[in-house]
N, C-alpha and C positions, 0 to 999 in steps of 0.2 A: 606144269601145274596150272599156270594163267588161265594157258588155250584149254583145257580140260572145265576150267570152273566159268568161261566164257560161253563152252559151248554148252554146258548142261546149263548155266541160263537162257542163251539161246531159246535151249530144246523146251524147254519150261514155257518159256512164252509163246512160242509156236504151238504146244499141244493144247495150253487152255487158251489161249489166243481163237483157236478154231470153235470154240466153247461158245467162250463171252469176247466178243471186239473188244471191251474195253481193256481187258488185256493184253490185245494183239495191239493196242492204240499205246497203254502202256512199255512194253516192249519195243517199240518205235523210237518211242519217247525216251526211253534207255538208250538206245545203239545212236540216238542223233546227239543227243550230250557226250555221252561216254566215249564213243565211236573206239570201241572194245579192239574193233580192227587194226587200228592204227597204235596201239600199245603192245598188241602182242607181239613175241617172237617167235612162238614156232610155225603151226600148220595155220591157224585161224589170221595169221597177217595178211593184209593186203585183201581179205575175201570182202566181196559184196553186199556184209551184212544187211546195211540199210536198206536196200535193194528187194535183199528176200524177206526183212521182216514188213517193209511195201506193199507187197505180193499178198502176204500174210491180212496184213488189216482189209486190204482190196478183199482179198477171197471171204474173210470173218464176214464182211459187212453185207455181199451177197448175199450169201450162207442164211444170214442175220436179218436179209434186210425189211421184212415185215413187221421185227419188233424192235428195231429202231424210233429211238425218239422223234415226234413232231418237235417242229421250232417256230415257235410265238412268233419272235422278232424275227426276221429273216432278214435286215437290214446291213449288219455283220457280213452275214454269209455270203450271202449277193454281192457284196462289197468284195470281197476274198476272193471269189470266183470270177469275179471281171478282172481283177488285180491281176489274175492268175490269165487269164488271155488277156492283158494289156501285155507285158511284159512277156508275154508271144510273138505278141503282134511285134514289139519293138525286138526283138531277138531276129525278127525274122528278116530285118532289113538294118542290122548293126553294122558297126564300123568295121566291128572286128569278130568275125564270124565265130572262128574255132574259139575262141577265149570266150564269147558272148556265150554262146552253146553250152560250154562246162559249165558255168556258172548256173546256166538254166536249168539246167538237168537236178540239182540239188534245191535250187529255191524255189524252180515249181512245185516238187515234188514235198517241199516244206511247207506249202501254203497251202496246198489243196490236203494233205493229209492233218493237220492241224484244222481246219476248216472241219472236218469230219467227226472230230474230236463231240461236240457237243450233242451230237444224234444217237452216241454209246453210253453219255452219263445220267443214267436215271437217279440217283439221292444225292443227298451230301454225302455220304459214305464213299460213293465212289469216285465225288471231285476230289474227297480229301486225300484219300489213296492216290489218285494221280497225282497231285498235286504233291507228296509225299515220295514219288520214285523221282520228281522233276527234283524237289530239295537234295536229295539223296545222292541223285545221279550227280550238278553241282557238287555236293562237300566231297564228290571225291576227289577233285581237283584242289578243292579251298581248303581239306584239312591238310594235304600234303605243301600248297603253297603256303598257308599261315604258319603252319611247323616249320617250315624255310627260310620264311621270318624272322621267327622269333629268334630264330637260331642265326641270325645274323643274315640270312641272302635277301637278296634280293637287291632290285636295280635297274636303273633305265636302261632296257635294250637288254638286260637279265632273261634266264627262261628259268619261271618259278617252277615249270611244269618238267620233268623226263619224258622221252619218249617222245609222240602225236609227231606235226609236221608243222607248228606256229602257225597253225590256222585253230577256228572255232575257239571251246575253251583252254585249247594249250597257249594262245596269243594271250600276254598278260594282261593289252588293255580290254581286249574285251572279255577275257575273264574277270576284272574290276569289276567291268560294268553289271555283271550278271551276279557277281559276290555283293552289286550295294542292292540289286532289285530285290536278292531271295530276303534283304533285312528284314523288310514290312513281314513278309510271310512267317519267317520263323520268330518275330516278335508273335506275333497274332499264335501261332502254334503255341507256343509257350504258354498261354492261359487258357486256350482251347483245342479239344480234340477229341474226335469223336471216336476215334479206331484203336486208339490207346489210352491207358492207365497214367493220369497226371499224376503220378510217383515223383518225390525227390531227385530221384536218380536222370527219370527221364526230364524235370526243368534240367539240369546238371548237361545234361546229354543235347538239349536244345542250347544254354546258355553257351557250352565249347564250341555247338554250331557258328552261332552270333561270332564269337572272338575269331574262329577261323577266320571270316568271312571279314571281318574287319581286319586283320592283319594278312589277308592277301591283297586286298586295296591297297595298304600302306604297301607293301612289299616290291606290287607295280610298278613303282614312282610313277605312276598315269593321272596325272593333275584332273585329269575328268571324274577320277575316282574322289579324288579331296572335294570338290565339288557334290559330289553327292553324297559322302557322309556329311557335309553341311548341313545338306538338303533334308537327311535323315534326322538329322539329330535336332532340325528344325521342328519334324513334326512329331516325331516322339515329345517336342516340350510343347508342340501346340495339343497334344494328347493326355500330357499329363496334366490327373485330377489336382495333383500337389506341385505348381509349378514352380516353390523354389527348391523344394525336394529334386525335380526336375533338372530344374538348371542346376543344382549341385554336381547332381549325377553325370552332367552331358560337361560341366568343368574338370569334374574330376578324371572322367574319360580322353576331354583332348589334354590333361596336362599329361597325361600316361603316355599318349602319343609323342606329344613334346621332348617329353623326357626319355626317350627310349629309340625315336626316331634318330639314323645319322643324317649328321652336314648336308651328305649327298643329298639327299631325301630334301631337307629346307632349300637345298637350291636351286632342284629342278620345279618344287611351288614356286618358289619365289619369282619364275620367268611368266608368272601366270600374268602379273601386272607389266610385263616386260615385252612382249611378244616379237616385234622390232628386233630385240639382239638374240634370241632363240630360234634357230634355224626350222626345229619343229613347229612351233606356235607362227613361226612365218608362215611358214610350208602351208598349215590349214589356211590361212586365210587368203596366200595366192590363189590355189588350185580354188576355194570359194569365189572368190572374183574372178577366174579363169571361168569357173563353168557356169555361171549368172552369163558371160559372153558367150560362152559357147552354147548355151540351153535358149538365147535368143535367136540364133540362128540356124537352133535343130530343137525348133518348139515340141517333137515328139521323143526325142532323146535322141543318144546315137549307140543306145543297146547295152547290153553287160560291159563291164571294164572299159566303158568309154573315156574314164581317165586317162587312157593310153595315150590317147590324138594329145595331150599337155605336154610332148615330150616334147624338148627342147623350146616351149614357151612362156613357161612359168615365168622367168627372167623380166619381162615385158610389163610385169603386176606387184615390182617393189620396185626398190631406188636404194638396198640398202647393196654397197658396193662390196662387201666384204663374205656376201654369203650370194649361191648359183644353185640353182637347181635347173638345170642345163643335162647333166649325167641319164638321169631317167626320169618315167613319168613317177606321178606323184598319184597317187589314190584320193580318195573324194577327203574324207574323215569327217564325214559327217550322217548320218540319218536323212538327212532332208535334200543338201548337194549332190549326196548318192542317188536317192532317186530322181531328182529333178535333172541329173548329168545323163542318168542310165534312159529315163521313162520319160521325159519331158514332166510339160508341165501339168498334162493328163495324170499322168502316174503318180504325180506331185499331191493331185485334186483327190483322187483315189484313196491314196497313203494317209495324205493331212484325214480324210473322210472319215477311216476307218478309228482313229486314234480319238476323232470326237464323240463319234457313238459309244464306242466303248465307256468313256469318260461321264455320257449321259447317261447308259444303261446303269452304271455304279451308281449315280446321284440318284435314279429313280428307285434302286434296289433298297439304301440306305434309307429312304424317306417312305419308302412301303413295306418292308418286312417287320419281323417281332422275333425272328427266329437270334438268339446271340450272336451263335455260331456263323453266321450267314450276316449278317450286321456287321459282324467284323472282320470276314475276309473281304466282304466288299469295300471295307477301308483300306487293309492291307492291300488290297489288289488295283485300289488308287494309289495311294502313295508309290508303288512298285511301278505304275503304268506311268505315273509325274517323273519317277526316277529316271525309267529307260529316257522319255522325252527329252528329258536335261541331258542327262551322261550323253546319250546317244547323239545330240549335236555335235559330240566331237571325239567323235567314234562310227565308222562306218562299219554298222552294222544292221542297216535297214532290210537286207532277206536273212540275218541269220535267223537259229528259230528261235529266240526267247522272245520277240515280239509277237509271234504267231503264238506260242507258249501263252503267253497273258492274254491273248487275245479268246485262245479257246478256253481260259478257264472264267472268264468276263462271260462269254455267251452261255457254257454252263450253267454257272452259278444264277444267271437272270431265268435262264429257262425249267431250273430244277421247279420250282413252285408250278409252273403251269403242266410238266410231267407226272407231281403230287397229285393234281389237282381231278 
């Protein structure tokens, strides 16, 4: 019954995909969250999806390509597109070839297809519909991890998720990470929305969104995630018109936490101020001083999965006698380490690049529009873009797609007005 109701989605988006790209963009944008493939058990397991719905927006955009959108700002894109053959360039003289290659194949193919994203969204109706399969596609991971929660699972080294392969959203820290980003969004949905009925039911139906998403953070025990509900709950009070109304709300909130959260949970935070005796919290910060040395002497990087070459020399970058990481290498876990290990310090300049524009395009949107609607997804879409920034230090996931994700809905949102226009 899965593989039947997968593939008549599938079939769905492929047929008006051929219509309108931004459906076919859509539909991408489904199969790279959900990756439908890797849940199924019968015939659709293991298929290609991503691949052929690829194909699909490649073919739409052709098809399309006359009455695709102009792009104002092309600072973004240009940016995205060199990103996109830097990290060619550096694949193509890695350390570790077969392993750089795989890796390639899905995070070019994430960058460049995302990058495209903004030449099919002509109103707000249609960022918010996208924007809208991306929350969606998300809770369906965060309503079964939050329900797993509540009901007692969850845990360091836990899988909140069934199925997938502990990659993308089934890995639970970086599913945290994507449960604290979608908060600003479905805060902001909550008092606005143009494609649906602000009904009772449907605040109801947003507010269960919010609580999944908060109790799949908690469920993680991914201190990155405690981190940016902080972060959150920061700006929700630097937001609110009634700030002790505010701060009531955001007390009442972490004593729920407090009170509901186990042991385990306080004591793998608690290593946050600890790093030294937490083998993890080491772990980041050797393999960070591993690759600061290693990125000075492969100023261009040394390619995908260049964390590999740390095997056996982590050891060399603490002094604490009682904890080794000698066994295997160690992964970046960071946004920034990642690409400065993978892409040098080119790719570094690139990356930092792309994450300022965006930041400046929101500030110029916020301080030039009149429209609500658009005033405050540009808010929400900072605070979400501030989140990945923070979480994302300590968390590698600098090519998954929720950066590219925010990234194309920043260049939208700036460009819908000169598409109006």
């Amino acid at each position: 019954m899965t593989d039947l109701i997968i593939l008549f989605t599938l079939l769905v988006f492929i047929i008006v995909g051929f219509a309108k790209p931004q459906i076919a963009i859509m539909g991408y944008l489904w199969i790279d969250l959900v990756t439908p493939q890797k849940i199924a058990y019968g015939f659709m397991a293991g298929k290609p999806l991503s691949m052929v719905m690829a194909i699909v927006c490649i073919l739409s955009f052709i098809i399309h390509l006359k009455k695709l959108n102009s792009i104002e700002n092309k600072k973004v894109i240009v940016l995205l597109f060199t990103f996109a053959i830097w990290i060619t360039l550096t694949t193509s003289f890695s350390l570790f070839p077969e392993q750089a290659w795989a890796k390639w194949d899905w995070a070019f193919k994430t960058i460049v297809i995302m990058a495209l994203i903004p030449f099919t969204i002509k109103n707000n109706k249609d960022l918010e519909a996208l924007i809208w399969v991306f929350l969606l596609s998300v809770a369906f991971y965060t309503i079964s991890a939050g329900a797993k929660t509540a009901l007692g699972g969850g845990g360091y080294g836990a899988r909140l998720i069934s199925g997938g392969d502990n990659n993308g959203l089934s890995e639970s820290s970086t599913l945290a990470l994507v449960a604290v980003v979608c908060l600003p969004l479905l805060v902001h949905f909550f008092n606005n929305t143009l494609l649906l009925r602000r009904t009772k039911s449907y605040q109801v139906f947003i507010f269960a969104l919010i609580c999944t998403a908060i109790f799949t953070v908690i469920g993680s025990y991914a201190r990155t995630g405690l981190i940016g509900l902080a972060l959150f709950g920061y700006f929700m009070f630097i937001k609110s018109k009634h700030k002790f109304g505010g701060l009531m709300l955001l007390l009442i909130g972490a004593g729920i936490v407090f009170t509901f959260a186990p042991e385990a949970w306080f004591n793998r935070m608690g290593t946050i101020e600890n790093s030294s005796a937490d083998s993890s919290a080491l772990g980041r910060i050797v393999v960070w001083k591993w690759t600061v040395e290693f990125a000075s002497s492969h100023i261009f990087g040394g390619g995908f999965n260049a964390y590999l070459a740390n095997l056996g020399l982590l050891d060399l970058f603490h002094d604490n006698q009682n904890i080794s990481f000698a066994a295997k290498a160690k992964a970046f876990h960071s946004i920034y380490f990642e690409v400065l290990g993978e892409h040098g310090f080119i790719g570094l300049a690139i990356y930092l690049s792309i994450i300022l524009t965006l930041l400046s395009q929101l500030k110029k949107i916020a301080k030039t529009r009149t429209c609500q609607w658009e005033l405050g997804l540009s808010k929400a879409l900072s605070q979400s873009l501030l989140l990945f920034c923070v979480c994302g230090a300590f968390v590698g996931v600098a090519f998954q797609p929720i950066f590219y994700i925010l990234t194309a809905f920043v260049v939208s949102l700036s460009n819908i007005r000169y598409t109006n226009e």
